[in-house]
Each structure stands twice: as structure tokens, then as C-alpha cells.
PABA-417249 format. One record per atom (N, C-alpha, C): z, y, x; residue in one letter. Coordinates in steps of 0.05 Angstrom, whole numbers, plus 5000, padded with zeros to 4 digits. Layout:
residues N
((Z Y X) 'A');
...
//
This chain:
residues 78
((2401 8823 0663) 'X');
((2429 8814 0665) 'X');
((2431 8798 0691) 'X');
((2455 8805 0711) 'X');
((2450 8795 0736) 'X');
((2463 8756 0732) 'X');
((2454 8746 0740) 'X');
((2463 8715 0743) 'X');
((2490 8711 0739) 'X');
((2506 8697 0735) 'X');
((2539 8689 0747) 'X');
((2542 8680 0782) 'X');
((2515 8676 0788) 'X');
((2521 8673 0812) 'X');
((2521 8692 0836) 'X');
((2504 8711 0826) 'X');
((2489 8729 0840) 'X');
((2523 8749 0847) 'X');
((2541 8747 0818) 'X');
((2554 8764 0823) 'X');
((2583 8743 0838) 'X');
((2582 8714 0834) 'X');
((2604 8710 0853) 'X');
((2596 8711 0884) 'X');
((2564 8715 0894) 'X');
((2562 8720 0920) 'X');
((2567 8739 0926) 'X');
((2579 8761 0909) 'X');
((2582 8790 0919) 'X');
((2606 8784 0913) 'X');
((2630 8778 0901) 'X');
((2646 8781 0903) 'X');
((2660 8755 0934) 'X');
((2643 8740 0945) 'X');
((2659 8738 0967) 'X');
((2647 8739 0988) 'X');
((2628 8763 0992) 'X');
((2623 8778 1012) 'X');
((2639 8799 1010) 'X');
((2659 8814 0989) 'X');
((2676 8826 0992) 'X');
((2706 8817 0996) 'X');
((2712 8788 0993) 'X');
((2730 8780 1011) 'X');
((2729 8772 1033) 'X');
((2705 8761 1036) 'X');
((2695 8756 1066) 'X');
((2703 8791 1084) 'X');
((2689 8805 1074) 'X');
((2693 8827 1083) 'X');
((2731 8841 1084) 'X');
((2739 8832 1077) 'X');
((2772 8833 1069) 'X');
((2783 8821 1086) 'X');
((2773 8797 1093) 'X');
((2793 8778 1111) 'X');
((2777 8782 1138) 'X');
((2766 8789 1148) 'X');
((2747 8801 1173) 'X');
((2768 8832 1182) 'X');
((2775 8839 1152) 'X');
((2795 8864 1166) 'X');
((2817 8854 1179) 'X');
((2829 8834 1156) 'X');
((2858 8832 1164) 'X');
((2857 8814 1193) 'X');
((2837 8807 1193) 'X');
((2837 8782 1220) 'X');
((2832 8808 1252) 'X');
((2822 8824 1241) 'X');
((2813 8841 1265) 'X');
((2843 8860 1272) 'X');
((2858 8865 1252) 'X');
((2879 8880 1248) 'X');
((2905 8859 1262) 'X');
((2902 8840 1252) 'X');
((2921 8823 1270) 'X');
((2916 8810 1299) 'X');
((2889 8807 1300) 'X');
((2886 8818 1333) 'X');
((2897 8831 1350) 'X');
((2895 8858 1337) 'X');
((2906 8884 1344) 'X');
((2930 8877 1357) 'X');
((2942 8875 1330) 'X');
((2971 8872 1334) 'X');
((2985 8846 1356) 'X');
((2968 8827 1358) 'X');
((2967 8804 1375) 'X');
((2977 8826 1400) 'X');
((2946 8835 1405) 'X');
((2942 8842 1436) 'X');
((2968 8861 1441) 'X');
((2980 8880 1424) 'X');
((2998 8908 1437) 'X');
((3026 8884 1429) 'X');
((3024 8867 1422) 'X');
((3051 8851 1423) 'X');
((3051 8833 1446) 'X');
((3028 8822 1455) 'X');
((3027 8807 1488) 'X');
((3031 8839 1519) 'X');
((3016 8857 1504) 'X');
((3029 8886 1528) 'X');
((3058 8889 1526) 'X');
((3072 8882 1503) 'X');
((3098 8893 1502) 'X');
((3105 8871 1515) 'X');
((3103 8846 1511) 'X');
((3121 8815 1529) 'X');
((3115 8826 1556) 'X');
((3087 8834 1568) 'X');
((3084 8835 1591) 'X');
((3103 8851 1607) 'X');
((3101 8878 1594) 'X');
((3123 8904 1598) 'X');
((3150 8888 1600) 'X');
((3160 8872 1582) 'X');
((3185 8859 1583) 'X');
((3185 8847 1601) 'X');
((3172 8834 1602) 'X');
((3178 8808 1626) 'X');
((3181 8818 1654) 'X');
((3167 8837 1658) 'X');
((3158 8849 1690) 'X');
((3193 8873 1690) 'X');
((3205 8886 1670) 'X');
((3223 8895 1674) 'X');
((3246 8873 1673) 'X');
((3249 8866 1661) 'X');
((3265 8846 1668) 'X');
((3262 8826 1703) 'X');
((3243 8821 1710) 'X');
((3245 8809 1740) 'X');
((3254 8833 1757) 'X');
((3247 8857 1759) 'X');
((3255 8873 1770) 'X');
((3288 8883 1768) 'X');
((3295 8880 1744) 'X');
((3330 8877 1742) 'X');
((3334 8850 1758) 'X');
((3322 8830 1761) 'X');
((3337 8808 1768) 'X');
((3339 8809 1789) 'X');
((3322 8813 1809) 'X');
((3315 8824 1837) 'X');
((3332 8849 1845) 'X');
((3344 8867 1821) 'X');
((3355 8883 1837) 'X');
((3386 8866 1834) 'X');
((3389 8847 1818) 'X');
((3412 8844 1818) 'X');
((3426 8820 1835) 'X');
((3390 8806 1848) 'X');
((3402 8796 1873) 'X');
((3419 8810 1896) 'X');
((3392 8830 1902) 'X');
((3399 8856 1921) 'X');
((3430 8860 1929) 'X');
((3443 8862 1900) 'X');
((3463 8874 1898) 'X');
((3491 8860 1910) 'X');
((3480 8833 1893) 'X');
((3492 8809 1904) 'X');
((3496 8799 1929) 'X');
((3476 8799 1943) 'X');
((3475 8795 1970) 'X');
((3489 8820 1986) 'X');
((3481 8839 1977) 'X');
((3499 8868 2000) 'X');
((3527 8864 1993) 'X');
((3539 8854 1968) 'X');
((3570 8852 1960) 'X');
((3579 8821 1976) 'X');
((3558 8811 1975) 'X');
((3574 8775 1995) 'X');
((3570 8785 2023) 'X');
((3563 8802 2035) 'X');
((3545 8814 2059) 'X');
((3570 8833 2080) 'X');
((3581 8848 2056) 'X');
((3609 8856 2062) 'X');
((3592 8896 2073) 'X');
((3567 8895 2053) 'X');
((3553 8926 2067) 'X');
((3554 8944 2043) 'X');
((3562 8930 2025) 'X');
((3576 8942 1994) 'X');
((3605 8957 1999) 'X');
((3609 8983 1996) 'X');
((3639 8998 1999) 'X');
((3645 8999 1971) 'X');
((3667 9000 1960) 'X');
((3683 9004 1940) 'X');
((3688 9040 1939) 'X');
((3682 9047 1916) 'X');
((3684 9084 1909) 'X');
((3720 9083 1898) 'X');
((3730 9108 1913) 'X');
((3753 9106 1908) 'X');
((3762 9110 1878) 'X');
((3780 9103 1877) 'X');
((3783 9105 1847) 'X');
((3806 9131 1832) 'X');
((3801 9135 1806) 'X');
((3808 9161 1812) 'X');
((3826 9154 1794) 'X');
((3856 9175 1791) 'X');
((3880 9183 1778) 'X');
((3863 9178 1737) 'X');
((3885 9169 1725) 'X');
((3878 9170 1693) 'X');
((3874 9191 1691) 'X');
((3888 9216 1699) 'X');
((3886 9237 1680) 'X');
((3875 9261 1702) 'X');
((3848 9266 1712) 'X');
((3847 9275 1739) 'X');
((3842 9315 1734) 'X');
((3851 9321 1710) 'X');
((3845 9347 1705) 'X');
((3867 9362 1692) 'X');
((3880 9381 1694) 'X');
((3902 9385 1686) 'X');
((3891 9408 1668) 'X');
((3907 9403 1642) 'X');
((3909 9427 1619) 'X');
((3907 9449 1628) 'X');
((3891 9457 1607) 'X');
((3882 9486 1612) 'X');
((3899 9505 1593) 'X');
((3925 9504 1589) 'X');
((3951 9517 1571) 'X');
((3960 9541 1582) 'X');
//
């Protein structure tokens, strides 16, 4: 007959072994959630930069205005 103890050391080497998953699994998930901020962050400065760009060529006076077109610029096809 195995001990009472014998069998609570096996039963938390199988939670030990349980929480070694979930800790390695949330790692995981750590690391591809710090790639996604990175991805974010780096697209976003690049909008911001272009929207200096944009800024500056419109105070710059090298920005043209596209003409603008009639409401209704296609006539029925009746």
C-alpha cells in the first residue's frame, strides 16, 4: 500500500507540471503581444511622420488642391 505521502508527492509534481505549462504558454503569449506593440508602435510613427510631411508641404504652399468635381458627374443611362 503506497504511503499518503508518496502519493501527495505525485500529485504535485503533476501540478507542478501543470503550472510550468501554463507559465510557458503565457510567455508565449507575453512575447507575440510585445511583437504586436512593436508592429504598432513603429506603424504608427511612420503615420506621424507622414503626417508631418504633409503638414509642412500644405504650410509650404507645394501642396495643389484637386479640382473638385460637379455632385452628379455622370448622366443617366435612360
Amino acid at each position: 500500500m503506497p504511503a499518503p505521502r508518496d502519493g501527495q508527492i505525485a500529485r504535485l509534481k503533476e501540478d507542478n507540471s501543470a503550472l510550468r505549462a501554463r507559465v510557458s504558454a503565457r510567455d508565449a503569449e507575453i512575447a507575440e503581444l510585445k511583437e504586436f506593440r512593436k508592429r504598432a508602435l513603429s506603424q504608427l510613427a511612420v503615420q506621424h511622420a507622414e503626417l508631418h510631411r504633409l503638414r509642412r508641404q500644405f504650410a509650404d504652399g507645394t501642396v495643389r488642391r484637386l479640382p473638385t468635381q460637379p455632385s452628379a458627374p455622370f448622366s443617366s443611362c435612360s
